[in-house]
FINU-210039 format. One record per atom (N, C-alpha, C, CB): atom name; residue in one letter; x, y, z; residue number from 1. Coordinates in steps of 0.2 Angstrom, whole numbers, plus 2048, in hexadecimal, padded with zeros to 3 digits. Glycine has a CB too. Example, Ala and Ser with C-alpha at 12.3 -4.5 7.8 and 13.67 -1.06 7.14 Angstrom:
FINU-210039
atome_residu_u_v_w_num
N_a_842_7E4_827_1
CA_a_83E_7EA_827_1
C_a_842_7F0_827_1
CB_a_839_7EA_82D_1
N_s_840_7F5_823_2
CA_s_844_7FB_824_2
C_s_840_800_827_2
CB_s_846_7FD_81D_2
//
This chain:
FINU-210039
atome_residu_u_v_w_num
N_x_3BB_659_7BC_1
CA_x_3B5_65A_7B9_1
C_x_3B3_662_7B8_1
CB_x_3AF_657_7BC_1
N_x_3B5_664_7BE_2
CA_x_3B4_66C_7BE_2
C_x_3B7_66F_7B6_2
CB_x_3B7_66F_7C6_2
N_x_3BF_66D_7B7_3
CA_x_3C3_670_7AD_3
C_x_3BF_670_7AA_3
CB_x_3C9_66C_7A9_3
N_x_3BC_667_7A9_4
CA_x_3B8_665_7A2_4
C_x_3B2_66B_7A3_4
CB_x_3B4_65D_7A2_4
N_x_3AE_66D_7A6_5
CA_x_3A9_671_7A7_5
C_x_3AA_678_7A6_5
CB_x_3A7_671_7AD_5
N_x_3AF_67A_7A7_6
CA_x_3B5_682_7A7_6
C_x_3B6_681_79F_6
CB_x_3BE_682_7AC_6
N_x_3B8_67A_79C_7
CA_x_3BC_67B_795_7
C_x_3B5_67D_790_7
CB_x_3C2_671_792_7
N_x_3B0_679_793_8
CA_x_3AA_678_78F_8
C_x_3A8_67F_78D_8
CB_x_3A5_674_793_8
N_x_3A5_67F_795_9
CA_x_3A4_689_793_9
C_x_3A7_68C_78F_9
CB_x_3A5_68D_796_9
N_x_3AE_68C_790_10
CA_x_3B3_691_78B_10
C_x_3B2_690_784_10
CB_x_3BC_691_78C_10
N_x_3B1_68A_781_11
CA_x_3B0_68A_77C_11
C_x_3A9_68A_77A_11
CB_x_3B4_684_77A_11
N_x_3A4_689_77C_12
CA_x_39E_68C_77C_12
C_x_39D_692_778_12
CB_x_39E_68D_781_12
N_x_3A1_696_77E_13
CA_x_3A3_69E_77E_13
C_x_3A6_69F_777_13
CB_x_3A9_6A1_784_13
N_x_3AA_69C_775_14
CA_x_3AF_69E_76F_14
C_x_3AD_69D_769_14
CB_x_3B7_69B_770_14
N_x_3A5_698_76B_15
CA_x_3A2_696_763_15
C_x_39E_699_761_15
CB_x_3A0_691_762_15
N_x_39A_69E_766_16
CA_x_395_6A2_765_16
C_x_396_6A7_75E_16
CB_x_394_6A6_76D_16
N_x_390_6A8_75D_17
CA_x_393_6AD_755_17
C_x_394_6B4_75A_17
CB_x_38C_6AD_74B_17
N_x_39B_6B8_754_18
CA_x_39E_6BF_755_18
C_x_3A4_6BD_759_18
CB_x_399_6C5_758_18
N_x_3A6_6B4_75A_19
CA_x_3AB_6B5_75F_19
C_x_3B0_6AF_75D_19
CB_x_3A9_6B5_768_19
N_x_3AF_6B1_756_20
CA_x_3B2_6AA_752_20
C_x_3BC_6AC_751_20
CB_x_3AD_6A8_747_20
N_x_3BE_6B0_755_21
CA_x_3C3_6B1_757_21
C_x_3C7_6AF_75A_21
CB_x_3C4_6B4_757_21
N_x_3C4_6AE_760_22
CA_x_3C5_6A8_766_22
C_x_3C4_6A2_766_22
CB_x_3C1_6A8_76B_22
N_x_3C2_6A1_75F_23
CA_x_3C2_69A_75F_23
C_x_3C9_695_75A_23
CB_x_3BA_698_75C_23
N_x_3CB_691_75E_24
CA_x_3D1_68F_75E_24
C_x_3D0_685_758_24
CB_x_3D3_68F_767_24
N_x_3D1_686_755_25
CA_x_3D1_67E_751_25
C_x_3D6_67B_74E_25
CB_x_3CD_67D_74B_25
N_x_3D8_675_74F_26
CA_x_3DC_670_74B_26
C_x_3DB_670_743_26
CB_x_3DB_66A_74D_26
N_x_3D6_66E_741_27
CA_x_3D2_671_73A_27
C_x_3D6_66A_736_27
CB_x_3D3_67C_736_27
N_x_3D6_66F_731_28
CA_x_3DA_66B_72C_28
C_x_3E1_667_72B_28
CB_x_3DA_66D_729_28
N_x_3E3_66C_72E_29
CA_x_3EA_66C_72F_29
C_x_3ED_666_733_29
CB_x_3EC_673_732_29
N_x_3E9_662_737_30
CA_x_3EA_65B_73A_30
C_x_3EB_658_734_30
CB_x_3E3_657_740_30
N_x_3E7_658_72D_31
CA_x_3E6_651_72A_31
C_x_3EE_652_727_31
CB_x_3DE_64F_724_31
N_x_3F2_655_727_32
CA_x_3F8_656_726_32
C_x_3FD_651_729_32
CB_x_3FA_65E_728_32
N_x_3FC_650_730_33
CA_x_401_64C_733_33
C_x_400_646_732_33
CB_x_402_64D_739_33
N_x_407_646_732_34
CA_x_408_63F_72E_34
C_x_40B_639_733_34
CB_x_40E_63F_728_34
N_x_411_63C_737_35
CA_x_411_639_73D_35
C_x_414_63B_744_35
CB_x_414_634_73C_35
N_x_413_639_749_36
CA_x_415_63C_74F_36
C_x_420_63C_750_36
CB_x_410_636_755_36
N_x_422_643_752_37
CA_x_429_643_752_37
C_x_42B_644_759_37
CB_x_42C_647_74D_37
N_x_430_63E_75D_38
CA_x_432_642_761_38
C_x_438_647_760_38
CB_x_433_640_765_38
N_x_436_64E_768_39
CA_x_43B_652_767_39
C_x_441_651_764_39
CB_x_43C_656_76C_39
N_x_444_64C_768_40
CA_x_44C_648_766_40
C_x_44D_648_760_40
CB_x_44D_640_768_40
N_x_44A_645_75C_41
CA_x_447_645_755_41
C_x_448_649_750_41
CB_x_441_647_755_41
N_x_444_64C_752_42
CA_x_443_654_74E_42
C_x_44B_658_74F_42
CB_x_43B_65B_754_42
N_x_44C_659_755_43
CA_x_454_65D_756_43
C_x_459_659_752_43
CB_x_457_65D_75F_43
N_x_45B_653_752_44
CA_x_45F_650_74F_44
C_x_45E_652_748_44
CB_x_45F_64A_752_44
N_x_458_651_744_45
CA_x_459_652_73F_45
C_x_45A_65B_73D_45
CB_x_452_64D_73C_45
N_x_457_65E_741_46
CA_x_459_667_742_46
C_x_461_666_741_46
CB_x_457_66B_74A_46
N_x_463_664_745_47
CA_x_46C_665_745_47
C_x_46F_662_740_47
CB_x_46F_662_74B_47
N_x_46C_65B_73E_48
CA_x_471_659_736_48
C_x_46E_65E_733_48
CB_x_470_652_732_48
N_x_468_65F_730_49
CA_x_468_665_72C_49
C_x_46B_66A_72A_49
CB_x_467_667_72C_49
N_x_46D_66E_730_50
CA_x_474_673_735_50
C_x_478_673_731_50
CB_x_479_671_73A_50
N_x_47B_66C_733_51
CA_x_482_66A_730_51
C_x_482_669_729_51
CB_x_484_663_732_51
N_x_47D_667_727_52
CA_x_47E_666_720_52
C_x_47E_66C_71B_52
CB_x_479_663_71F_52
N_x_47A_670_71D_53
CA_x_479_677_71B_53
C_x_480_67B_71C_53
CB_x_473_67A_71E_53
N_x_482_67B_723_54
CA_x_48A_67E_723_54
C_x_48D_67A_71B_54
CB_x_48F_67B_72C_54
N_x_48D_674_71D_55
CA_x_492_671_719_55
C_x_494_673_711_55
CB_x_491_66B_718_55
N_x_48D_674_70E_56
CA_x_48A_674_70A_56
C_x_48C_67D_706_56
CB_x_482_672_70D_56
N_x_48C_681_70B_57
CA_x_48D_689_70D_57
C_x_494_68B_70C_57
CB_x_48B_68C_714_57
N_x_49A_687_70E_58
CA_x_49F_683_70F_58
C_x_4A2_682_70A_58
CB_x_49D_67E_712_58
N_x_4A0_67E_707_59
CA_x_4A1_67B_6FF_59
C_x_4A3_682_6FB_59
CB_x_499_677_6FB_59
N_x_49C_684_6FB_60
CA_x_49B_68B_6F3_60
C_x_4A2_691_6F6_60
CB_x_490_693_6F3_60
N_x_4A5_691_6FE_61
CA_x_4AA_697_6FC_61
C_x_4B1_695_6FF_61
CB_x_4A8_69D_6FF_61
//
């Protein structure tokens, strides 16, 4: 309980006006996600990418 009470305050703190720099938001940019990736995921498709782009780089010389 004590965090929740610590988190609270800080953001409090951070909403007050002249300190809208400290303040941190998800905003809009949430309604973007579309769906949740795991890391495994994500890397695998990074690496065929890789590859493909080597390949691809590859080709032209």
């Amino acid at each position: 309980m004590l965090v929740q009470v610590r988190g609270m305050k800080g953001l409090e703190k951070a909403v007050k006006p002249g300190s809208y720099h400290q303040l941190w938001s998800a905003g809009q940019s949430v309604a973007f996600v579309e769906d949740i990736t795991s890391v495994k995921e994500i890397i695998d498709r990074l690496i065929t990418e890789y590859r493909q782009s080597l390949g691809a780089i590859s080709a032209r010389f």
